[in-house]
N, C-alpha and C positions, 0 to 999 in steps of 0.2 A: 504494500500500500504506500502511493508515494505521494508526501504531502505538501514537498515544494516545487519550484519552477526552477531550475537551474539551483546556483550557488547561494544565489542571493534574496529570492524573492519566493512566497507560496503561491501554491496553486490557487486558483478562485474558489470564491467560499469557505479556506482554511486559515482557521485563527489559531497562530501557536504562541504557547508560553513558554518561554526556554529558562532553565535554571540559570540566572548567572551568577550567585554565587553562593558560597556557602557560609552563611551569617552569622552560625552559628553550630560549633561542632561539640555534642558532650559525652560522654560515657553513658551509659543506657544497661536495666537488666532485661533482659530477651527472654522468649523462650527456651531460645536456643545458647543462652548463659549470657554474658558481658561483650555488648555492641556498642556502636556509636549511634546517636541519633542527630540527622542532620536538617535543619532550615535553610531552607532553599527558594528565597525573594524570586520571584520573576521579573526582575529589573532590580539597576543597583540600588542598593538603601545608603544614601547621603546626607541624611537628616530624617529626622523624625516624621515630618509629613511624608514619607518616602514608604514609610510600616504600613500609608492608613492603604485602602479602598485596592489593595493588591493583592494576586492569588501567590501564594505558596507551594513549593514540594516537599513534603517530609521525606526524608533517606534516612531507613534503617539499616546499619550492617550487623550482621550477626556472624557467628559461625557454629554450622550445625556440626563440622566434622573438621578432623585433620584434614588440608588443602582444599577446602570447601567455603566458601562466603557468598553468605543470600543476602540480597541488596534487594530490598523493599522501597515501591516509590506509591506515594500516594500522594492525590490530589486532595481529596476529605476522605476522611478517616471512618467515616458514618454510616458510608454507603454499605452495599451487599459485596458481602467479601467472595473471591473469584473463588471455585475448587479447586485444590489443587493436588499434583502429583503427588508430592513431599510435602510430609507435614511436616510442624516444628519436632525437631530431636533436642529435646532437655539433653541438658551436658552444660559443660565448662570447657569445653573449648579454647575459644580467643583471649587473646593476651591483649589489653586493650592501653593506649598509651597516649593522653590528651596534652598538646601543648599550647604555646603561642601561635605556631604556625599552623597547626588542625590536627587531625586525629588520626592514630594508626591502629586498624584491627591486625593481629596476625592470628593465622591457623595456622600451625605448622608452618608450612617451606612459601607458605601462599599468604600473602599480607595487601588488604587496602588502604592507602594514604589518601586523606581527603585534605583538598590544602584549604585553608580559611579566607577569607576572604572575596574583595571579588575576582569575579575571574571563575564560572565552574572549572574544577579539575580533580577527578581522582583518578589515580595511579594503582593497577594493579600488577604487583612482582612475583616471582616466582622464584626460588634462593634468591632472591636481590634485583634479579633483573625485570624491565618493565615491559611483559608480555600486551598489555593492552591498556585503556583507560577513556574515561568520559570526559568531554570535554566540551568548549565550546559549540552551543547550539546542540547538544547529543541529547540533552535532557529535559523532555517537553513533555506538556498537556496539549491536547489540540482539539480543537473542535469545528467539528461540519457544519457549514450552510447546507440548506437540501440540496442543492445545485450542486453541491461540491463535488470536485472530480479527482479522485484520489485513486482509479483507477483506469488510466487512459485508455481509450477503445470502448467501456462501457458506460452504459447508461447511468448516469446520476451516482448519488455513492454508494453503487451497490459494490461488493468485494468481489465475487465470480460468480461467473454462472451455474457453479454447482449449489448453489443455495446457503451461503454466507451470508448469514442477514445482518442490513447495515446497520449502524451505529451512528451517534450523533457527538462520540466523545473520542478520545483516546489516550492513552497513555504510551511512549516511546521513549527508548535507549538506544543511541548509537555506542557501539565500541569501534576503535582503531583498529583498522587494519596496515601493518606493516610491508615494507617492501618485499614483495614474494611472497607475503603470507596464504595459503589456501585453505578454504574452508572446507568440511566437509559433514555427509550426513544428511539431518532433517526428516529421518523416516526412509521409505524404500523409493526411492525416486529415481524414476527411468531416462532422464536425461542426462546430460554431461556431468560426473563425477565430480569433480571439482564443483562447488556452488557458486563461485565468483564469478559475477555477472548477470546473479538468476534472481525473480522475485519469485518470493515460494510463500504460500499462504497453508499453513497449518488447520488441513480440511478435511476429515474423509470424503472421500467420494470412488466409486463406481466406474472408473474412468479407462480402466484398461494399462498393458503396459505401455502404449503407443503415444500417452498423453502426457500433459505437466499434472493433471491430475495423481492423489497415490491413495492407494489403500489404508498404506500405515504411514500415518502423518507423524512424527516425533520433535516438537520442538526445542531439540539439542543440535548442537554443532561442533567438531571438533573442529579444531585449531592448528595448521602444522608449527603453528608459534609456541605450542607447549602448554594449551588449558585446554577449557570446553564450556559452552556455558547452557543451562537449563534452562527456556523460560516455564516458570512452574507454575501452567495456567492449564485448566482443559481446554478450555475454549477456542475462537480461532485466533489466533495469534500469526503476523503479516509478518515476513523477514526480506527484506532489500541489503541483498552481499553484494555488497561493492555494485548494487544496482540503481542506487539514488545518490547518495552518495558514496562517492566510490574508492573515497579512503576511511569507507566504515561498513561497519555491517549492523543495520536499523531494527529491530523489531518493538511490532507496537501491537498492543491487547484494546479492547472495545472497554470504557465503565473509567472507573477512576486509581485505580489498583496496577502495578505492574512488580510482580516479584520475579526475580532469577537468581541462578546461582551460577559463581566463579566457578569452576574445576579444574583445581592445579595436573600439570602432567609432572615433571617434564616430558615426558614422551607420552605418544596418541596410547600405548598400553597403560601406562600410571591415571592416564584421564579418562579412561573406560573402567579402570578398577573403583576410581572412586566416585562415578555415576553412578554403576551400577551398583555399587556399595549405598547409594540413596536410591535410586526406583526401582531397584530389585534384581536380580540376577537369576537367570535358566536354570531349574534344575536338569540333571542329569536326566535323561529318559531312554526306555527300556530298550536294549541292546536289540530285538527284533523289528523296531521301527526303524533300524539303519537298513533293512533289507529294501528286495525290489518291492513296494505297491504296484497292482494290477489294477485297473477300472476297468466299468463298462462306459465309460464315457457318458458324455451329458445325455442329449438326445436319441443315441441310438437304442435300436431295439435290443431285447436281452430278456430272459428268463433264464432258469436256474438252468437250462440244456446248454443254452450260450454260454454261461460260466462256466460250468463244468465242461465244454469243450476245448475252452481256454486253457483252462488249467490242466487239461490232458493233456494238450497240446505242448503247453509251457513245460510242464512234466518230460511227454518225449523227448523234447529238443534238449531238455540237460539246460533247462531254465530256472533257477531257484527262484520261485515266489513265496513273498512273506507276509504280504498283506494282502487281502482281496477286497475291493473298493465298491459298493455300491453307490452310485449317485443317485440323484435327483427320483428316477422315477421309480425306484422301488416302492414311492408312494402312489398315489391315484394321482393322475392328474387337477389341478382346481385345487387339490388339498393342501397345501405343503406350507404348514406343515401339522400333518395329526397320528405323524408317527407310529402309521400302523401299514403293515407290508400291505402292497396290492392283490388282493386275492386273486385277480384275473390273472395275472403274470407271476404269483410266490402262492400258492398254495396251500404251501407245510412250510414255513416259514421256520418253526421250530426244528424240525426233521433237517431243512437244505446247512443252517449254520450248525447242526449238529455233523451232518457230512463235510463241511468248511473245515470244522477243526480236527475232524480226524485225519481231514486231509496234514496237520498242522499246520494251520493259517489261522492268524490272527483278518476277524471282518471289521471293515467301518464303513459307515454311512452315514450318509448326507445330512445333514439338518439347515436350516436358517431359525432365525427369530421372527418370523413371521407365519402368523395365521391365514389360511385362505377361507373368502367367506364360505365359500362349499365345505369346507373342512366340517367336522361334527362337532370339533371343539371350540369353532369360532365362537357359537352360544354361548355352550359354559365359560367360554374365557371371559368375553365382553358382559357378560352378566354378574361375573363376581367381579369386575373392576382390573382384570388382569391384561386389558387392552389399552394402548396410551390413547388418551383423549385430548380432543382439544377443550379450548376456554369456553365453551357454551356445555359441554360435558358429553357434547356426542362423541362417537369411538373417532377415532381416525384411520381415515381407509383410502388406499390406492388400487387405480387396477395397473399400477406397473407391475410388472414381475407376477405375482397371483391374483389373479380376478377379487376384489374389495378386501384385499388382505388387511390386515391390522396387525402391528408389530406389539409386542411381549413387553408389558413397562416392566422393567428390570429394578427401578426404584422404589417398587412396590415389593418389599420383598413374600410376600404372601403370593407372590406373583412368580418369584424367581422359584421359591420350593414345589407350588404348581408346575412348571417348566421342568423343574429337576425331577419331578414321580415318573412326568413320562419318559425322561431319560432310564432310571433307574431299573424299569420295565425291560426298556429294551436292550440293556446288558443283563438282565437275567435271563431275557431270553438265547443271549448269546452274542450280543455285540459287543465287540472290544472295544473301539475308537470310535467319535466323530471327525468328523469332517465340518468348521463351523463355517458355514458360507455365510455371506454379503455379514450385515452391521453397520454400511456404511453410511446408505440410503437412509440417515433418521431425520424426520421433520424438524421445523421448529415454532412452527405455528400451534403448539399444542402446551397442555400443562400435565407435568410428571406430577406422581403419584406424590411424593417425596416434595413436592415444589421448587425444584432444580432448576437453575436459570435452564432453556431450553438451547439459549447458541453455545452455552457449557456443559450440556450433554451431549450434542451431539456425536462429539471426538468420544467421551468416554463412555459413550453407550457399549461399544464394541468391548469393553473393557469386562463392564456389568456382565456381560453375555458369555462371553469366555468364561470367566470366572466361575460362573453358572454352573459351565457342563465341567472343568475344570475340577471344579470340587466332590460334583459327582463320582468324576472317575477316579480320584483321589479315595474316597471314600468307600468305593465299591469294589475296587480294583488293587489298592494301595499304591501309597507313594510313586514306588518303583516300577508301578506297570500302568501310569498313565501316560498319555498323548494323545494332542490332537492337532489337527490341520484345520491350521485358520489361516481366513486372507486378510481380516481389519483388522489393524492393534492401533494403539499408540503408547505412547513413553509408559514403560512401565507392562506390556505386554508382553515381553520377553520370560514373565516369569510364567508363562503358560504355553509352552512351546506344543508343535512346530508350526511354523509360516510356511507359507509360498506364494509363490508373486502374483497368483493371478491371472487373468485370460488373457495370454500373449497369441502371437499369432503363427504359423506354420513356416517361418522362415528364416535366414541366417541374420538378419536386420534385426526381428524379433530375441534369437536367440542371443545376440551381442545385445538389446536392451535390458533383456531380462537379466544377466549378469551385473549390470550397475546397477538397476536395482538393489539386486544382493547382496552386493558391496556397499552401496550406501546404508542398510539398514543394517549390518553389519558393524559398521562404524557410529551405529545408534543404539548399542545395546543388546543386540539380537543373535545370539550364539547359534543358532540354528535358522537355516533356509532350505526351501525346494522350490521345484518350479516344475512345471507341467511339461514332461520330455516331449519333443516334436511339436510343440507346439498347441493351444490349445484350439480358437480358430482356423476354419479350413483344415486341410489335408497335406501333410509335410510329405514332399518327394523324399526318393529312397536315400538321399543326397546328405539331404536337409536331416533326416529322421536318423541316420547314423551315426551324423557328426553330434547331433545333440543328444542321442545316447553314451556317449563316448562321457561330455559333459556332466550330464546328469547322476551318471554312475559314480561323479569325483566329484558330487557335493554331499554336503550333509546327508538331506534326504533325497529318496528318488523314486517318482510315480510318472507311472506310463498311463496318459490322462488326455482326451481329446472334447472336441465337442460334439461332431457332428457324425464322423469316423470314431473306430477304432486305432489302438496303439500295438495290436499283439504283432510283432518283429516280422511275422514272416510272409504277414498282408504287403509289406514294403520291396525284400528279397531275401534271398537265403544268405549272401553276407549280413544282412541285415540283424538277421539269428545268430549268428557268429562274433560279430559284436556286440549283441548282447549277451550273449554270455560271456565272452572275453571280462569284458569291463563289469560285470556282476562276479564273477568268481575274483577278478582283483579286488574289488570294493571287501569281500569278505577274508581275501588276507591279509588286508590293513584294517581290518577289523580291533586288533587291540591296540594299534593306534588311536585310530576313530574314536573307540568308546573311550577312552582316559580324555581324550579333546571335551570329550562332553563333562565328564568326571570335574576335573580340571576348572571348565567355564560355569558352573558353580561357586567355585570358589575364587574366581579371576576376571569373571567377565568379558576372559577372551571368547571373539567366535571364533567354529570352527574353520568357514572362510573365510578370508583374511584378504584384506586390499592388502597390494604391495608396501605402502606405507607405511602401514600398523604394523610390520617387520622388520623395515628398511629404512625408519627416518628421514635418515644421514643424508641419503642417496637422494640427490635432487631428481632423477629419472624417475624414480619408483613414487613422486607424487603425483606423476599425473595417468598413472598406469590403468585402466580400466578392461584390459580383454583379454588378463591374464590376473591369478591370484594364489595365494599361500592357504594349501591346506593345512593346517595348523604349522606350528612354525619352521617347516623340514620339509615341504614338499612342494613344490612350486607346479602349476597347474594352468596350459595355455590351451585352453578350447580353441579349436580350427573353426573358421566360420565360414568357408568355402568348401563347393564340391571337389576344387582341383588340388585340395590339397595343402595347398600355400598358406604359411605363417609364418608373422613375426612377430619375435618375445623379446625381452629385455632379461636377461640373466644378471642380477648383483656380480659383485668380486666375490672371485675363489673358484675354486676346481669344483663343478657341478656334475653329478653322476646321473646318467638317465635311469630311469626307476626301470624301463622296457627294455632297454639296450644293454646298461652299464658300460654304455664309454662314456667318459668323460670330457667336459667342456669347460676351457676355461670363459669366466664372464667377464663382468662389467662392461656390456656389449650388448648390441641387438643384434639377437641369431635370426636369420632366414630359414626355414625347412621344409620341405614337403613330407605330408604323412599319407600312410593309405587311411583307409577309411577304420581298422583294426589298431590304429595310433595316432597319439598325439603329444606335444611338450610336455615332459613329467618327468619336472628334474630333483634329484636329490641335495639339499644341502650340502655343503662341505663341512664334513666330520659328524654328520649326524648318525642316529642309532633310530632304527626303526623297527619297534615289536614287531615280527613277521607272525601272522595265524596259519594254522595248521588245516582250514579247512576251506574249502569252496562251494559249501553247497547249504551253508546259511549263516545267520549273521551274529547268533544266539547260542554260544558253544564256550566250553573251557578255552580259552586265551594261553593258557598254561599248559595246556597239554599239546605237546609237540612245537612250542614258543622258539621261533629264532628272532636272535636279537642281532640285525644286519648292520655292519658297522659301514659306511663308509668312508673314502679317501675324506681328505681334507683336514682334519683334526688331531688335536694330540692330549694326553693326560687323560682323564679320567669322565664319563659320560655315567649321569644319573637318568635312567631311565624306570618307569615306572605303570608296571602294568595291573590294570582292576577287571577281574571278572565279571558278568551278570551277573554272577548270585554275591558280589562284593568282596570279594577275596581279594586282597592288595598286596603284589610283591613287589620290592627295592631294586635293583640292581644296579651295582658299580660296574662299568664296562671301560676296559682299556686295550689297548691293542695286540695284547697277549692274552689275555685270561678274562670269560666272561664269570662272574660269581654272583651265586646270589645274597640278598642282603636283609 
């Protein structure tokens, strides 16, 4: 949202109040322990008649954690407070140090200096040095005429077209941006990796990979300057990187409130530790989700014959499947959702996932949050109040997507345990996992149960929702055997894994989108990603459909998932079949890799896919790196996005070993290769060890039994490597280039 006209001047209809100075700086006790509280004149104060008929910014600093500082601005202190991500964390924290010159919070290695006087300016360092800071013009209240045009190309001051409803206020913070500094993140966003240059509005929306729309909107950004910073709002929240102004990065919240938080690195992993040390971090989940998923795709036809000839099928060819996917129409059509199998097409519903699991297959199926009015339960739901309503207190109903459907208020929580009986039904009857689709699509013209601002639920509807089935299978399942496949999150959805990107399309264009994606939401928090192999839209040539299995097999997770078509390998060609099992039998002897990645981003916040940069710093090449990536810290990974063949990667310094080959490459270089359709870039660290598994034909197996621990070139002295079980067995091991031991 951009609220001036060039350097100097704003747009028509926008009145802004800029901080100029700081009048007043004092010590403060917080929630979050010993802060500074600051006065903030909107013109200088030179005399006392200067106090009278002027608005004000309070600035609060706190520190909720070690390298951690929430900077609170409010306009009046009166109003309705935002929701937010992060609450306050009681602690004692900050060291707080008030003098003539103004006020220094420190947390740890991370410290804010606000200078007094006029002139705004606070200074944020990191050991010492001054990674960012507010300054001049950064620090406003702004307010809309109707007329106002804060978003150029549309009408009036609406914010997008996906249903941003406008505002007549605002709150905003510019931070500096430095020479070369790149930002990154802001959710899973399918455009250029790098965000400088971009305005990105923090929105769910429905929009596909091919859009600036995202799925999972997260209003964080990492820094390659050495922080990250949170704005801790649901709401929508407008960020202009280096796009309005362009030696800053702007964001501004709707109402009179705007809290964020600093997050010291110094490096992008130290600034993921301690985000996701506040909005939560992935647990570990269960070692048979890392296998192959199987669908029957959205709309095509299928009953249990279909399945099951699949899975023979898969079976013959020496294809391990781990999951067996029902979507969408398991239900009745018009229904979706009343969570009851289609009797015309599942007959024994009981009897077919009783044959699934003797098959040994874990099943999941589809859900949304949404009622359809044919559904049986639309009644009971909208009659006990379990449907969101608008302000006159009728239901609210769309016929997009399900004919007069009505979505699930989740703020009602009489409403969420309704939601979760039907869940729980249907893993007694034998369902392992959902699949939670859409969340996005939530009005705002309506009033939650709860009386929830409505443009501040919208983002953490998706939240509500998850959470929902979440806890079910938490519950029903335990701990260690829940998962589900969602496509909306935002900041703080990480701790209910797994994602995937969503309906991309059948192509090599699509398949390079959907990777930044990955990467960017990656760099937001999100230890786990999939994406729909071949594409979801249209029909992927045998081309297209190999090389993104290849991909797909060397990410987290990985479902063979279409719309219109199916995905089963050998509809494409019999190489086809060949790569997929190739690259399924590999995915399962790094299997005790894998699973400690997950183990591991529990306690670290690292993902398992890794943009270059969240490995590589140092290396000014690996920040702009997007069509290639580090499977956890040792495996470098460059999907081919052509049918001929042809790639080029960027290898770091040092001697890299091909995972396929085992020759070795020296790097710090862009290598050129051609691969067949049976390979691609998959190079090994220099001096790395890699748990080798003993099996190929699933993904859910002792790690220990039959364990090579592969060392390769590049390294010297002593390598701590560290492998966990499914059933949680954890061994040590010292590994040198003479004697492997265990520990």
């Amino acid at each position: 949202m951009k609220f001036t006209d060039g350097f100097w001047l704003t747009r028509p209809g926008v009145t802004a109040l800029y901080a100029r100075d700081a009048y007043d700086v004092d010590r403060i006790d917080t929630p979050d322990g010993a802060g500074l509280i600051v006065t903030a004149p909107t013109a200088p104060v030179r005399g006392r008649g200067d106090t009278l008929n002027r608005s004000t910014l309070t600035v609060i600093l706190s520190a909720p954690a070690e390298g951690v500082i929430r900077v609170r601005v409010a306009h009046h202190l009166g109003g309705r407070e935002p929701d937010r991500f992060v609450p306050d964390q009681p602690g004692s924290i900050g060291n707080v140090a008030v003098d003539a010159g103004g006020g220094v919070l420190t947390a740890g290695l991370l410290a804010a200096r606000v200078h007094r006087g006029e002139g705004w300016q606070v200074d944020f360092t990191v050991d010492g040095t001054r990674v960012t800071g507010s300054g001049w013009r950064s620090l406003g209240y702004v307010s809309l005429a109707e007329d106002a045009d804060v978003h150029p190309g549309l009408p009036s001051n609406r914010a997008i077209d996906c249903g941003v409803p406008s505002a007549s206020a605002f709150v905003h913070e510019q931070l500096d941006l430095g020479v070369g500094e790149m930002i990154y993140g802001l959710g899973e966003r399918f455009g250029p990796f790098v965000k400088n240059g971009q305005a990105v509005d923090i929105w769910n929306a429905d929009g596909g990979t091919s859009s600036d729309q995202a799925y999972k909107n997260v209003p964080f950004y990492l820094s390659s300057a050495g922080y990250g910073v949170l704005v801790n709002d649901t709401g929508p929240v407008s960020f202009e990187v280096g796009s309005e102004a362009v030696e800053r990065v702007q964001f501004s919240v709707p109402g009179e409130v705007l809290e964020y938080f600093v997050i010291a690195g110094p490096t992008p992993a130290d600034v993921l530790r301690r985000y996701t040390a506040l909005a939560g971090r992935a647990p570990a989940v269960p070692a048979w989700s890392y296998g192959l998923w199987l669908s029957t795709s959205f709309t095509t036809d299928y009953d249990e014959q279909t399945v099951n000839g699949f899975l023979d099928e898969m079976e013959r060819r020496d294809l391990p499947v781990s999951v067996f996917h029902f979507d969408t129409f398991w239900m009745r059509e018009f229904n979706w959702c009343d969570f009851t199998w289609d009797p015309r097409v599942f007959p024994d519903p009981d009897g077919m996932l009783d044959r699934l699991h003797a098959r040994d297959l874990r099943v999941s199926v589809w859900i949304n949050p949404y009622i359809g009015q044919r559904s049986p339960l639309f009644a009971e739901a909208a009659g006990a109040g379990y449907l969101v309503r608008r302000p006159d207190g009728s239901v609210w109903q769309t016929d997009m997507w399900q004919a007069g459907m009505g979505a699930v208020d989740f703020t009602n929580p009489e409403a969420g345990r309704w939601f979760q009986g039907k869940l729980r039904e249907l893993i007694a009857q034998g369902v392992d996992c959902f699949k939670t689709d859409f969340g996005e699509r939530i009005p705002t013209d309506v009033a939650w149960a709860d009386g929830s601002d409505p443009a501040r639920t919208h983002n953490r509807y998706t939240q509500l929702y998850n959470r929902a089935v979440w806890e079910v299978l938490v519950a029903e399942r335990g701990r260690d055997d829940a998962v589900l496949f969602a496509r909306s999150a935002t900041a703080g959805g990480q701790t209910m894994p797994v994602h995937w990107g969503g309906d991309n399309t059948s192509s090599f264009v699509s398949m390079a989108e959907s990777l930044r994606g990955g990467l960017s939401l990656a760099v937001s928090g999100f230890a786990y990603w999939s994406h729909d192999i071949g594409g979801f839209e249209g029909t992927p040539d045998a081309a297209v459909f190999k090389r993104w299995v290849a991909f797909g097999l060397l990410s987290s997770h990985s479902r063979l998932h279409g719309s219109g078509s199916y995905r089963v390998p050998w509809l494409f060609d019999e190489e086809a079949v060949a790569v997929t099992r190739a690259f399924t039998q590999l995915k399962m002897r790094l299997m005790p890799y894998l699973y400690q990645l997950g183990v591991d981003a529990g306690q670290t916040g690292m993902p398992l896919m890794r943009p270059m940069v969240l490995e590589f710093p140092d290396d000014p090449t690996a920040a702009f790196l997007d069509r290639q990536y580090m499977l956890g810290p040792d495996v470098l990974v460059a999907p081919v996005f052509s049918a001929s063949g042809e790639v080029a990667f960027y290898l770091p310094e040092g001697e890299w070993t091909g995972l396929l080959t085992g020759a070795t490459v020296s790097g710090g270089r862009w290598i050129r290769e051609v691969h067949g359709f049976d390979s691609l870039p998959i190079y090994v660290r220099p001096g790395a060890v890699i748990p080798w598994g003993a099996r190929i034909d699933r993904p859910d197996y002792d790690y220990l039994d039959g364990l090579q621990l592969r060392v390769f070139p590049g390294g010297s002295g002593t390598a701590e490597v560290t492998v966990t079980t499914p059933t949680g067995q954890q061994h040590r091991f010292a590994v040198d280039r003479a004697t492997v031991t265990e520990r």
